[in-house]
N, C-alpha and C positions, 0 to 999 in steps of 0.2 A: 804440823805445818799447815799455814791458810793462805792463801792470797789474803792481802793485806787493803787494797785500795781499787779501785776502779770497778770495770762494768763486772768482772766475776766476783767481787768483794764479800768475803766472809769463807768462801769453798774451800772446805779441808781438803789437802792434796793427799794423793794417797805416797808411799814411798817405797823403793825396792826395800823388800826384808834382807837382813842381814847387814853385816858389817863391811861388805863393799862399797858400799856409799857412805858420805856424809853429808847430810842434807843442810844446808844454814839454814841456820837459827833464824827465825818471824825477826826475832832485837835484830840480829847481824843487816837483815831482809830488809828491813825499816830504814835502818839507818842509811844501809845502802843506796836506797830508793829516794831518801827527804837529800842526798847527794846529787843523785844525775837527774830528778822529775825535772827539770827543766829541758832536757836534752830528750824524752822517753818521746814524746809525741810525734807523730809520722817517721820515725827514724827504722832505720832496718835491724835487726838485732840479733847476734850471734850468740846462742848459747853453748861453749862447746864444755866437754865431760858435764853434761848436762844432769844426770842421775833423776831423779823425780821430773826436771825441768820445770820447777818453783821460776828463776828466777826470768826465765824469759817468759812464762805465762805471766807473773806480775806485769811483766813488762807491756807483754801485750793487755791484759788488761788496764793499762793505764795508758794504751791510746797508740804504742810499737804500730806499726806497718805492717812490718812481717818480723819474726822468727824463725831460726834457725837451730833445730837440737839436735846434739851431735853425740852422741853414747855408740861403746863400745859394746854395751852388754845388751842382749836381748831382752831381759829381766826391766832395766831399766827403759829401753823404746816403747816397749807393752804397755809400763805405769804414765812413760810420758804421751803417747797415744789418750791412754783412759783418762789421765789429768786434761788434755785439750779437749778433748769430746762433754766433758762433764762441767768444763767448763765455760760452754759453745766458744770456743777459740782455734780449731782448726783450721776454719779456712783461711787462717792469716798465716799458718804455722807448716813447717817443713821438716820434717823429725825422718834423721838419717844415723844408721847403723854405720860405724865404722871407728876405726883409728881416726881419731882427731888430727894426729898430722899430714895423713893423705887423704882426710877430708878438704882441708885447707887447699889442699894443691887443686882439687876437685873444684872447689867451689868456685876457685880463681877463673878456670879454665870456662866454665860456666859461666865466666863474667859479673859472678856475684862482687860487692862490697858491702861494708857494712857502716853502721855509724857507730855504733856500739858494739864493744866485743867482751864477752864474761866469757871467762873462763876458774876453773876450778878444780884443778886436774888432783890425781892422791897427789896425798903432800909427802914429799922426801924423795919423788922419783927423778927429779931433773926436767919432769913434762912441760913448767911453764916456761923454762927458758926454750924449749925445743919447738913449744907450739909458737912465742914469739917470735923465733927468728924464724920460720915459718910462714908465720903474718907476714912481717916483713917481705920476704923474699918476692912473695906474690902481690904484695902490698893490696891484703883484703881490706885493709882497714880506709876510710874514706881520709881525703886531707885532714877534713878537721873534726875526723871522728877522737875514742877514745879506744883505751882497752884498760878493763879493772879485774886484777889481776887476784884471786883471794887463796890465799896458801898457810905454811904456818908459821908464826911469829919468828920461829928459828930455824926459818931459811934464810938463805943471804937477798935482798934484794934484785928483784930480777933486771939486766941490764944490758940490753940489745941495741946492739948498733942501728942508727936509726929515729930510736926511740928515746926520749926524756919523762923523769919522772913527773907529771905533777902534782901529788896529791898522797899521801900515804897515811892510814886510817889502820889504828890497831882495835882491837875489840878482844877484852882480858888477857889474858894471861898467853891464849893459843891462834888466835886469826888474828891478820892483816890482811888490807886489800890495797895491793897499789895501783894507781890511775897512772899509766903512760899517756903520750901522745907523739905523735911525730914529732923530729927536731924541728925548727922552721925551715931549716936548708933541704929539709927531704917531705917539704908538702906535695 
């Protein structure tokens, strides 16, 4: 895994060892990114079940505001730490240990929003539906931000009141990323 574009460009990430994580793919990473770079610039950026936190350091490097990484595991905050530091991007970056759904509440409460929101929680557990309606509730997400959702191909699509699909991107046989966004009637 590398950052892909901007000012950290070229920096191999490092990644937690073992099979608790799964890190997307540079292809996945790419494609992801030649999608929202229009949106990435000064925008505030949520990365939650962050793992390595690849995809907000892209982010930040290609011009994000700020970031936010939100891992459960210790394993993971450590590599995402080492990856911002290594790739002088901390002091735009917030890297917080917790459950991502009473992160969310946390971050509401704190008056955070975001314009951007990744997420990529283990696939089969129910987490992306739990952390959208989550979003929702405390509505971190800005009006006319997004949230790109990446899970696996055979989950059902995630589908929150609230929220409309716009955009749904498969990548072989095992990922999907879907782009929500607010309905109009609840900007």
């Amino acid at each position: 895994m590398r950052v892909i574009s901007g000012q950290a460009r070229g920096l191999k990430l490092k990644t937690p060892e073992g099979l608790a994580t799964r890190p997307t793919t540079d292809r996945i990473k790419e494609s992801l990114f030649n999608i929202i770079a229009p949106d990435i610039p000064e925008a505030d950026f949520l990365d939650l079940f962050s793992g390595s936190g690849g995809i907000g350091i892209e982010a930040l490097s290609r011009g994000a505001s700020s970031a936010v990484f939100v891992d459960q595991s210790q394993e993971s905050i450590a590599v995402i730490n080492d990856n911002l530091t290594r790739a002088r991007l901390e002091d735009r970056a917030e890297v917080i240990r917790g459950n991502a759904l009473s992160v969310i509440s946390s971050l509401a409460n704190r008056g955070k929003s975001f314009d951007i929101i990744y997420m990529d929680p283990p696939y089969s557990k129910g987490l992306a539906q739990a952390a959208l309606e989550a979003v929702y509730a405390v509505r971190l997400l800005k009006p006319e931000g997004f949230i790109a959702v990446e899970q696996a191909n055979t989950e059902p699509l995630p589908e929150t009141e609230g929220f409309t699909v716009s955009r749904i991107k498969d990548y072989g046989r095992t990922t999907r990323i879907t782009f929500l966004r607010y309905t109009e009637e609840n900007k």
